[in-house]
C-alpha positions as CSV (number, residue, x, y, z in Angstrom):
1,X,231.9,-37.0,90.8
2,X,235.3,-37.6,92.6
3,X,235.2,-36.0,95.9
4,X,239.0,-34.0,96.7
5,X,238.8,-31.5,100.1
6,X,242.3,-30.1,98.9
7,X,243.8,-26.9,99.3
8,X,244.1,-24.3,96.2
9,X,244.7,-21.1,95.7
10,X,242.4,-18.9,93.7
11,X,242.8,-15.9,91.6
12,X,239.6,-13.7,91.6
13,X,237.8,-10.6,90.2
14,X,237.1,-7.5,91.9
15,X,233.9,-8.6,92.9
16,X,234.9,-11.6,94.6
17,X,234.0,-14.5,91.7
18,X,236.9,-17.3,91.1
19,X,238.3,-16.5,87.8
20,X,241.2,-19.3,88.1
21,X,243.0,-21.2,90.1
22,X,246.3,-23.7,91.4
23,X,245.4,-27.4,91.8
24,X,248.5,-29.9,91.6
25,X,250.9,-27.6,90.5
26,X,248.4,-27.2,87.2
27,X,246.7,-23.4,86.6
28,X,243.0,-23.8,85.9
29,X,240.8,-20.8,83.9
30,X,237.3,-20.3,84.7
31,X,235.2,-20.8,81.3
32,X,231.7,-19.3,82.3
33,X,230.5,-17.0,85.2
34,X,230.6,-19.1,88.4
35,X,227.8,-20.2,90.6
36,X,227.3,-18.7,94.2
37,X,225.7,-20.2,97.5
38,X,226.2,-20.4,100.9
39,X,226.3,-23.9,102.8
40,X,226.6,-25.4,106.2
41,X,230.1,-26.3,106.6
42,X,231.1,-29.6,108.4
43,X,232.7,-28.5,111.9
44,X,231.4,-31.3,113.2
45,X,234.8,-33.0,111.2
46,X,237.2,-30.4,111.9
47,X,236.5,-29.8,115.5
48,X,235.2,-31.6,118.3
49,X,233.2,-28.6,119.5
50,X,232.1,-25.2,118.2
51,X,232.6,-22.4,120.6
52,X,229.8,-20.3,121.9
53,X,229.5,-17.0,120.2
54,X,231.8,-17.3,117.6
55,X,229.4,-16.3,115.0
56,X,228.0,-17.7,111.5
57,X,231.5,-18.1,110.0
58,X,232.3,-21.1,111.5
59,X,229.0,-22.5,110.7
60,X,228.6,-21.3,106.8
61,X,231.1,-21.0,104.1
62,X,230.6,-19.6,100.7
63,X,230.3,-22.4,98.0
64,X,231.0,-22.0,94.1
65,X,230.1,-24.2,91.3
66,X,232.7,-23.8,88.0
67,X,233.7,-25.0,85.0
68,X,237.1,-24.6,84.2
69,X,240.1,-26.0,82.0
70,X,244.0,-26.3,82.5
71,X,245.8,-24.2,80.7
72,X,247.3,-27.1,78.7
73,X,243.9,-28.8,77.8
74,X,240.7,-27.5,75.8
75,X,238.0,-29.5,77.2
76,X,236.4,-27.9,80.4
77,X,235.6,-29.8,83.6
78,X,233.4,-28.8,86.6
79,X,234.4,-28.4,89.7
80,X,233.0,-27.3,93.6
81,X,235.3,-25.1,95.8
82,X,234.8,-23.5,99.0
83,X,235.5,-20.3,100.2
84,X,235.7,-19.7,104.2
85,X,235.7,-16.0,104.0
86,X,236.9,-15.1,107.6
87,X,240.1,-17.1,106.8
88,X,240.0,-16.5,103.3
89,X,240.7,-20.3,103.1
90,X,239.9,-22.4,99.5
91,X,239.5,-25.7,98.9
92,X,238.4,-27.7,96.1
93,X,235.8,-30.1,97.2
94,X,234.5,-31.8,93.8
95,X,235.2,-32.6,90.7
96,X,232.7,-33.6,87.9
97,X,234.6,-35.8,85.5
């Protein structure tokens, strides 16, 4: 697994699933129906302290688990983005070569 943390943007479906996305100026289609958790995100790395009140957002992010293949290649990869839904913020945390 190669770990990423970079910034995409994601196309999804009226239910909220990925069903592609921009990584590296290359489009990416999700091949199967994508896997959904929820996960403690790391603020301790992005800030120095959490304010009070604030809520579960900064403290959980929505997670998905994909496979998916560039539009130019036929073999499919997985990959790991998350999803901060108050910011609607997506990264691309993993890829499984």
């Amino acid at each position: 697994m190669i770990r990423v943390d970079e910034k995409v943007a994601v196309a999804v479906n009226g239910t909220g699933e990925p069903i592609g996305f921009k990584w590296r100026n290359a489009n990416f289609l999700v091949a199967n129906k994508p896997m959904r958790w929820f996960a403690r995100r790391e603020w301790w790395k992005e800030a120095s302290r959490a304010q009070r009140g604030i809520g579960t957002d900064i403290i959980e992010v929505e997670m998905w688990r994909l496979l998916a293949s560039d539009l130019h290649q036929k073999s499919c990869q997985q990959y790991e983005l998350i999803h901060t839904v108050n910011g609607d913020d997506w990264r691309l945390i993993l890829v499984y070569p």
